[in-house]
Backbone bond lengths (Angstrom), bond angles and torsions (degrees), N, CA, C in turn:
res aa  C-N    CA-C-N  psi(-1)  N-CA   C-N-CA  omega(-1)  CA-C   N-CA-C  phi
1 X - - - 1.440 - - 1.522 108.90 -
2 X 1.566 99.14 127.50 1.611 85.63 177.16 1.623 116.02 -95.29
3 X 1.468 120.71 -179.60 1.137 129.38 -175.81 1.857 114.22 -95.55
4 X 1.326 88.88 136.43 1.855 88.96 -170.38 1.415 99.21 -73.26
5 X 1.545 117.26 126.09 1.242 109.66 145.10 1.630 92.61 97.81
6 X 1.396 108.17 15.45 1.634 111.45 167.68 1.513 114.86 -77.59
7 X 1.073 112.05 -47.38 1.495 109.28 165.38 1.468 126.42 -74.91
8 X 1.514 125.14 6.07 1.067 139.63 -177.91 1.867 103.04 -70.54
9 X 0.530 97.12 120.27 2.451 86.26 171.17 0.840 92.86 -57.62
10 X 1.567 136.04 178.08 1.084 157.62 161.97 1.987 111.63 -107.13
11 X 1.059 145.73 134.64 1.204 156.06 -171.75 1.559 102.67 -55.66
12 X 1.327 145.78 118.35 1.406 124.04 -167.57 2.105 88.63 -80.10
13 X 1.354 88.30 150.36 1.314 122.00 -168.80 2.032 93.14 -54.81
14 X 0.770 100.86 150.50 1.855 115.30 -167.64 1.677 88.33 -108.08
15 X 1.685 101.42 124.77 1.269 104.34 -159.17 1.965 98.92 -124.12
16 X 2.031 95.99 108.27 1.118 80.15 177.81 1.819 129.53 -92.11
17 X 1.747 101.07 170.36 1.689 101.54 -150.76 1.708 82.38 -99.22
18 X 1.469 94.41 152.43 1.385 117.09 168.95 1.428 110.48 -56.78
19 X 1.613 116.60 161.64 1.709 116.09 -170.49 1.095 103.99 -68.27
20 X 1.799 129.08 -28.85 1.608 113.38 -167.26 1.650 95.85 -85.04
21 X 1.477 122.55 -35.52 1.473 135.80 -177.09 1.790 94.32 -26.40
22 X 1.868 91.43 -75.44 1.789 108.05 -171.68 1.407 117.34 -52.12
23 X 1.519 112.22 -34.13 1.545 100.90 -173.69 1.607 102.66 -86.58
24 X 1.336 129.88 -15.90 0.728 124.37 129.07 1.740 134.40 10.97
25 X 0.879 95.37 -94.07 1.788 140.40 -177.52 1.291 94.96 -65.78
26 X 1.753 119.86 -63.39 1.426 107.66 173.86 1.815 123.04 -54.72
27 X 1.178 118.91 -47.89 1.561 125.33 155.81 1.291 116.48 -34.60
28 X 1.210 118.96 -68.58 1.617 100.12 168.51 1.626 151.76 -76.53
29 X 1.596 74.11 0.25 1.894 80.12 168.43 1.508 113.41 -106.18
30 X 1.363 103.60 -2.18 1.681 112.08 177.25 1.535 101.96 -91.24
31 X 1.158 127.98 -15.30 1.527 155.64 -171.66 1.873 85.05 -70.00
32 X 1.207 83.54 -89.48 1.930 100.08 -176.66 1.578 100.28 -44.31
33 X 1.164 135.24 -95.91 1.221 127.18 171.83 1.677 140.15 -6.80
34 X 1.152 100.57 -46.98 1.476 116.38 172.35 2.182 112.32 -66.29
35 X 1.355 75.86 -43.37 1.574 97.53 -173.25 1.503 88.89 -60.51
36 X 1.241 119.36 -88.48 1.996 115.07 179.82 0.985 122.72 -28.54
37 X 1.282 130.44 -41.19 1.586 118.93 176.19 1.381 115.16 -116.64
38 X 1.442 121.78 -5.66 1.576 103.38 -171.48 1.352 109.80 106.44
39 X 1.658 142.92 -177.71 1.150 152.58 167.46 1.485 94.42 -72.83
40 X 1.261 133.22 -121.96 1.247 145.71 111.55 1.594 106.30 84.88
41 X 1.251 97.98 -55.90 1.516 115.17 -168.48 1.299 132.38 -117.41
42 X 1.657 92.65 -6.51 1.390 97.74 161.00 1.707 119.39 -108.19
43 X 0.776 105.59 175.40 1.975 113.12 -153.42 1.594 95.25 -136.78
44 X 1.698 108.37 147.28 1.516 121.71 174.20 1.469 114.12 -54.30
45 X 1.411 94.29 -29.19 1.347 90.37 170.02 1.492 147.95 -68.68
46 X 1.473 98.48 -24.26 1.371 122.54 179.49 1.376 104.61 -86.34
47 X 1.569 127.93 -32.59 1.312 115.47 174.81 1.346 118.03 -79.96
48 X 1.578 116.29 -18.84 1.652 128.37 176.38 1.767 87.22 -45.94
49 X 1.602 99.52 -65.98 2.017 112.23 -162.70 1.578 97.78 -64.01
50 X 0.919 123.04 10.58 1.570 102.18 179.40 1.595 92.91 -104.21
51 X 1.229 117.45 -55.73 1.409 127.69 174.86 1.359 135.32 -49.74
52 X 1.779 111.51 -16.22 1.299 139.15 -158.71 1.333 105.56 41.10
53 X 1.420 126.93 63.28 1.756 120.88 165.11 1.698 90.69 -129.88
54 X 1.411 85.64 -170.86 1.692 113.18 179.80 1.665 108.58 -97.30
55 X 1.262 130.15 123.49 1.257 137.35 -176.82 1.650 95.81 -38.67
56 X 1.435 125.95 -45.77 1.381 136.58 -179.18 1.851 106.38 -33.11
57 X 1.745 103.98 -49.77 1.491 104.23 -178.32 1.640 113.80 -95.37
58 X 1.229 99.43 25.70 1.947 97.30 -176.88 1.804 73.96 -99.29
59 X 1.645 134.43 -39.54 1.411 121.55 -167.48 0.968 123.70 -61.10
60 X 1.638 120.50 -25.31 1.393 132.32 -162.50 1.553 111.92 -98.68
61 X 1.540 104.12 22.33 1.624 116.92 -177.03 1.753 90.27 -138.29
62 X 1.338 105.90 -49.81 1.783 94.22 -144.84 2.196 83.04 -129.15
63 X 1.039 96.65 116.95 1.207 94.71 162.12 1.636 157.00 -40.40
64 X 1.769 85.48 -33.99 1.649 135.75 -172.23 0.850 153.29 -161.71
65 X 1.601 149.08 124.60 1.633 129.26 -146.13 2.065 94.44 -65.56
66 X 1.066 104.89 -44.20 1.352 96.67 176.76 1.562 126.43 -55.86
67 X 1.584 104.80 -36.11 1.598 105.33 166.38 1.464 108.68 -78.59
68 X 1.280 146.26 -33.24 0.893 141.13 151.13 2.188 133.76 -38.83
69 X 1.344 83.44 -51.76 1.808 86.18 164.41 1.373 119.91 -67.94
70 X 1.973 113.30 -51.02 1.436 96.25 154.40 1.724 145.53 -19.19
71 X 1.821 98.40 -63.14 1.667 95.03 171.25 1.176 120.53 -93.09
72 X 1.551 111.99 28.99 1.544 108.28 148.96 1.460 117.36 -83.01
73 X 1.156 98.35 -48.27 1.603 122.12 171.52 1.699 96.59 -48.06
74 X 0.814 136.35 -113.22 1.641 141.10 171.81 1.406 116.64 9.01
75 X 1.172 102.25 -56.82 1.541 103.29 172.96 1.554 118.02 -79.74
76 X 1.363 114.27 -18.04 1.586 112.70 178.92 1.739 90.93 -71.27
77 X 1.404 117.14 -50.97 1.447 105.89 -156.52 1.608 91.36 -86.90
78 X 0.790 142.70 -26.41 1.825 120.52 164.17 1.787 119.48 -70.37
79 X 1.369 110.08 2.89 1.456 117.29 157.25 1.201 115.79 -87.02
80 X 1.665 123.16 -44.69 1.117 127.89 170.01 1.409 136.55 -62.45
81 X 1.572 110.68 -15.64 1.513 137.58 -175.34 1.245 92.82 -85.34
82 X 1.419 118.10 -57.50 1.374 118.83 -178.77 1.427 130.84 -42.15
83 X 1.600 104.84 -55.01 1.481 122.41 177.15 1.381 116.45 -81.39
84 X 1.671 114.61 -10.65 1.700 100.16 161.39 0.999 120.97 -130.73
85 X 1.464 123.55 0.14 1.738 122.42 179.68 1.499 94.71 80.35
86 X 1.536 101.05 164.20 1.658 110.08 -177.51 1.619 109.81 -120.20
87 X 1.117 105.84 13.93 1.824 96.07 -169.82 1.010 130.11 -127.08
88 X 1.633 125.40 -13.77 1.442 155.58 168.22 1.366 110.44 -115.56
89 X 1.508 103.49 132.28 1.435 110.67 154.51 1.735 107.39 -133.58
90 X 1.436 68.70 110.79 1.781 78.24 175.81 1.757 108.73 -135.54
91 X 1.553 108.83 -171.82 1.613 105.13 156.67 1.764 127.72 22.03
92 X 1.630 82.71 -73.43 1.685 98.81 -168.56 1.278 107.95 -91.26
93 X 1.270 144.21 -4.70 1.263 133.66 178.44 1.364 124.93 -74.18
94 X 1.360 114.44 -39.75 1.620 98.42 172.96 1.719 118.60 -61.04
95 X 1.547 108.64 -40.08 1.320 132.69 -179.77 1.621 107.05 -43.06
96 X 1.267 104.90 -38.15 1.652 117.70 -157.81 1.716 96.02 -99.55
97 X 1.469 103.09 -46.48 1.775 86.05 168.52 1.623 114.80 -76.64
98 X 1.205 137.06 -10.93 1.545 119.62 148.37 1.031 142.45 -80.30
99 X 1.528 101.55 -11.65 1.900 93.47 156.35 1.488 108.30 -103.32
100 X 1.218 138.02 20.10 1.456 135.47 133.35 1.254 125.92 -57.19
101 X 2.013 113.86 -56.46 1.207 89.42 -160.32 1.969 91.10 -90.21
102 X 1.082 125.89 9.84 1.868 112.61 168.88 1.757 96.29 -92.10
103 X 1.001 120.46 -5.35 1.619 99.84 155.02 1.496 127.19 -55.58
104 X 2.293 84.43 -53.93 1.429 87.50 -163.77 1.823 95.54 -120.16
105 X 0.872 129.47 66.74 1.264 131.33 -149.57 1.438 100.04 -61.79
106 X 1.467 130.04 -36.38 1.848 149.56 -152.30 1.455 70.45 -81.25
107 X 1.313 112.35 -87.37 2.204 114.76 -164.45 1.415 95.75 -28.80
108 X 1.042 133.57 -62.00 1.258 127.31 -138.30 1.398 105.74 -87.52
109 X 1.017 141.91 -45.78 1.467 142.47 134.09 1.530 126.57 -16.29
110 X 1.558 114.92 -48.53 1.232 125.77 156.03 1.343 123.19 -52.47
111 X 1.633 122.52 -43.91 1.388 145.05 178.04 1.068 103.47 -37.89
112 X 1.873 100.90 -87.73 1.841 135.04 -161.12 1.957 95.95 -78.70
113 X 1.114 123.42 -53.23 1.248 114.48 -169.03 1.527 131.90 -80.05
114 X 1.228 114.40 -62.01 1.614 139.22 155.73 1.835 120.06 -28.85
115 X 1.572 79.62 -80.83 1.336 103.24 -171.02 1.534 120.43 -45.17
116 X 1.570 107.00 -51.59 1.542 129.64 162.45 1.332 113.50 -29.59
117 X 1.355 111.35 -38.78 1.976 99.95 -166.27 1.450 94.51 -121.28
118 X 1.228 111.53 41.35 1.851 120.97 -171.89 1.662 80.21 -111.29
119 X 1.136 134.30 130.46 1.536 123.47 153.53 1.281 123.43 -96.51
120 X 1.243 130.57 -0.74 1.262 148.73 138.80 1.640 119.87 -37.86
121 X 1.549 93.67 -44.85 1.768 117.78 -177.37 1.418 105.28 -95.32
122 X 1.052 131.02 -12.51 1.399 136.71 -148.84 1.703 93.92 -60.21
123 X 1.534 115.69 -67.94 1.184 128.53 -176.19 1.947 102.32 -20.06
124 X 1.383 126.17 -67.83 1.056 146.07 -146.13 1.395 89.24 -54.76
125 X 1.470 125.60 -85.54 1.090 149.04 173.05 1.096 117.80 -8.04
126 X 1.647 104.93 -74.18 1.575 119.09 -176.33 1.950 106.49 -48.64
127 X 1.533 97.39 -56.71 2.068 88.07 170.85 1.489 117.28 -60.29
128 X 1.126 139.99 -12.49 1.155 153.58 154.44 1.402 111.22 -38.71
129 X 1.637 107.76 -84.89 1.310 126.05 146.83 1.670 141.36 -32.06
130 X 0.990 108.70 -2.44 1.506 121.09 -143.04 2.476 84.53 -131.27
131 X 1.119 83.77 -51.97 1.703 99.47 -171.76 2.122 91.94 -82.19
132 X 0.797 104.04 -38.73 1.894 108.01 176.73 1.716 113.09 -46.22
133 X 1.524 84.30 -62.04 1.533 99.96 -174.38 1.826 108.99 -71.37
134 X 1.075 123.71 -55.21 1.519 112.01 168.54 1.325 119.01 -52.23
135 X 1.579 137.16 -27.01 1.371 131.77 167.52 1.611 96.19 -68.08
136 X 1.439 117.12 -73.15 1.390 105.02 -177.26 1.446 125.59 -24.52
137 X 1.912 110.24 -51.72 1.408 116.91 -145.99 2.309 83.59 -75.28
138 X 1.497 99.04 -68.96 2.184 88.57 153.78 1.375 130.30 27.95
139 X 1.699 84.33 -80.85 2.006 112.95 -164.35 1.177 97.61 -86.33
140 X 1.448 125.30 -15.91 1.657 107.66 -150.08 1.462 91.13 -94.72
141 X 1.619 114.58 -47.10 1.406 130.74 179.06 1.497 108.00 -13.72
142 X 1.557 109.57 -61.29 1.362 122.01 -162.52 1.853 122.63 -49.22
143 X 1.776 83.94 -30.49 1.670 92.99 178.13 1.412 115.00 -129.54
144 X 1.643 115.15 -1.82 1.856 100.60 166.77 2.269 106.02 -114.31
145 X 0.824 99.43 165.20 1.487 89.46 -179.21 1.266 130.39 -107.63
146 X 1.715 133.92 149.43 1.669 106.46 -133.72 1.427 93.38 -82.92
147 X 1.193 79.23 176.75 1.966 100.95 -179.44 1.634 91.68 157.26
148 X 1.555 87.68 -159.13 1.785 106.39 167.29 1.379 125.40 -77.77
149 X 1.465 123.98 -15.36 1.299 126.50 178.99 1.542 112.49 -91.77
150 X 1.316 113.24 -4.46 1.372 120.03 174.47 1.524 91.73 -82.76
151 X 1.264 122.00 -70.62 1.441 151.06 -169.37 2.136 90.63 -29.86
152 X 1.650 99.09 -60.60 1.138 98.59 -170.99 1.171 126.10 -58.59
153 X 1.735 122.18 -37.95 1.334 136.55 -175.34 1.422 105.82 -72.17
154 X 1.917 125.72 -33.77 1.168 122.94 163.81 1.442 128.25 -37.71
155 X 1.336 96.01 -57.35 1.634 121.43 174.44 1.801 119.04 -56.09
156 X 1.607 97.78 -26.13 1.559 87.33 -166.57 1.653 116.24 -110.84
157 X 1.369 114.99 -19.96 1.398 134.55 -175.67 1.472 93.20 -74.51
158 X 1.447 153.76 -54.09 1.117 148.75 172.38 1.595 103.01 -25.91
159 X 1.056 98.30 -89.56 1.713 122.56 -164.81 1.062 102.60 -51.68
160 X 1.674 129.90 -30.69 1.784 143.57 -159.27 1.834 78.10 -77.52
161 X 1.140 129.84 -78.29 1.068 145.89 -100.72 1.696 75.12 -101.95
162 X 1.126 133.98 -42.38 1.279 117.48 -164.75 1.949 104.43 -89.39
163 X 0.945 112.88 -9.18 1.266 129.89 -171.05 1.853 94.39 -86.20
164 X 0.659 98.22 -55.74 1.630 111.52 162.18 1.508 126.78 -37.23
165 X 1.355 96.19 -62.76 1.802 114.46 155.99 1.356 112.19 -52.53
166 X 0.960 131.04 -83.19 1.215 140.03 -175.42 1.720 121.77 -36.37
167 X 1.384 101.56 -38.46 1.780 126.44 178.14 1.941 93.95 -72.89
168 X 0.991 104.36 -16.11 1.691 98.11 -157.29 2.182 81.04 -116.61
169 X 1.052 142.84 -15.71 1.096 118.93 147.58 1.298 132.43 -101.83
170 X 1.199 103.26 7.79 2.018 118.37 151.24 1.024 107.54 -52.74
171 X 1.823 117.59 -54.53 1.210 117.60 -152.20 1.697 104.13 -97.33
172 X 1.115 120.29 13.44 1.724 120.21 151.98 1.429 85.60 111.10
173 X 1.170 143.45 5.87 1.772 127.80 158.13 1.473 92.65 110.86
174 X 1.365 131.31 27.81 1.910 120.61 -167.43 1.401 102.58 -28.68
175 X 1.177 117.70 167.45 1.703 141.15 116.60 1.678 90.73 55.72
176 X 1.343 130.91 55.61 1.356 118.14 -169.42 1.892 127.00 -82.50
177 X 1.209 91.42 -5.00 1.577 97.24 152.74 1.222 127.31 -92.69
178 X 1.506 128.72 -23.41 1.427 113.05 141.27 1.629 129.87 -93.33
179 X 0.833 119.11 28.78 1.869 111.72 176.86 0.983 90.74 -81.74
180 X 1.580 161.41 -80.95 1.144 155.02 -179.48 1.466 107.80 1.48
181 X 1.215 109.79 -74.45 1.892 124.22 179.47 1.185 107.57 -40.27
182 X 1.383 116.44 -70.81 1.573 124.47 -159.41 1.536 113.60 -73.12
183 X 1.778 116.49 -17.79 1.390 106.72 163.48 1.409 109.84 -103.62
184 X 1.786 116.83 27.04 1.499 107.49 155.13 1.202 92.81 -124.21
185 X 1.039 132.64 27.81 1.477 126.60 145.68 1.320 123.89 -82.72
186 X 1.540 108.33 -37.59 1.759 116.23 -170.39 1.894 85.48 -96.70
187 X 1.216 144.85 -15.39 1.635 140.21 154.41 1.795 103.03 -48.03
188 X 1.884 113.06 -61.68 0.915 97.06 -176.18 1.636 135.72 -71.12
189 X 1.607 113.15 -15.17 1.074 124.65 171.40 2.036 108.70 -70.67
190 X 0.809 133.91 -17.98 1.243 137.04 162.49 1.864 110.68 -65.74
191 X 1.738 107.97 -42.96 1.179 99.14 -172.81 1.618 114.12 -80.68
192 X 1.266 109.59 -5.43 1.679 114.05 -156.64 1.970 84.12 -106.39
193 X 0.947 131.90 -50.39 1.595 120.11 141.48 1.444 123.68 -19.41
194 X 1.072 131.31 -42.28 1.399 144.11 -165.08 1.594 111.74 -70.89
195 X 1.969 96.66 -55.15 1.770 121.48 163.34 1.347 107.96 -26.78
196 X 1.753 124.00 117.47 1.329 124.48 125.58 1.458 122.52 -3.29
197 X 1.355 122.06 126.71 2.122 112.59 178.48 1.992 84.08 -102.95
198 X 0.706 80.45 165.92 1.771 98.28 -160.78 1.965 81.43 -102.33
């Protein structure tokens, strides 16, 4: 006599993920999500469906879409800390912020773009901004001389430079062994602007 359902497969066993595994998982589909619509406009619900869970298990991680966008935010900029350091900009820094933000292109968009006109988020940003410009104003010291045109180039190569990034993964990632060059080319044309004219 044979057995019913012996040749049947069996369903492979549904394998559950550890809490950092899932939040995990929740982080990056709130990542994607956030990125498509914005803060604002996206709903628990839409990140539940991005994630394939039940809004029930987005609670048992994140309290709130707002506590929730936070540690998206957090983790984009402790990816980004990671992949470029905070204290030098030299050589490797543009290099190192473009293969950050084409790692994480959604975070990083969320970061510099999103987040910025979030006033909820505002706080984040502005120290973001705030820690950019003193490394810049730092590095720049070494080769423009102080005054206001130091002050200015401090102020503008930050924001230039990420605005730059961001314009260059709009445009689908071009030419990715030279983007590095050509947005420290238009960095250095800001600093040689900066120079005293004799």
């Amino acid at each position: 006599m044979s057995n019913p359902g012996a040749d049947t497969p069996s369903a492979p066993p549904v394998r559950r993920l550890r809490r950092a595994e899932r939040r995990e998982q929740i982080l990056d589909a709130a990542t994607r999500a956030f990125a498509r619509a914005g803060y604002a406009a996206t709903g628990l619900d839409d990140i539940a469906a991005e994630a394939s869970l039940t809004r029930a298990m987005l609670y048992r991680h994140f309290d709130s879409k707002a506590d929730l966008y936070r540690a998206v935010l957090d983790r984009a900029c402790m990816r980004l800390a990671e992949a470029t350091g905070a204290d030098d900009f030299d050589d490797d820094a543009i290099p190192a912020l473009l293969r950050a933000a084409a790692a994480d292109p959604d975070g990083f968009r969320l970061l510099f773009r999103y987040a910025a006109r979030e006033p909820d988020f505002r706080d984040l940003i502005d120290s973001i901004t705030a820690a950019s410009r003193e490394v810049g104003r730092r590095n720049l010291a070494r080769v423009i001389p102080e005054g206001p045109w130091l002050d200015w180039a401090a102020n503008l190569i930050p924001g230039f430079t990420l605005e730059a990034v961001i314009a260059w993964l709009d445009a689908g990632q071009p030419d990715p062994g030279q983007a590095a060059e050509r947005i420290s080319q238009a960095v250095h044309g800001v600093m040689a602007a900066a120079h005293p004219t004799a």
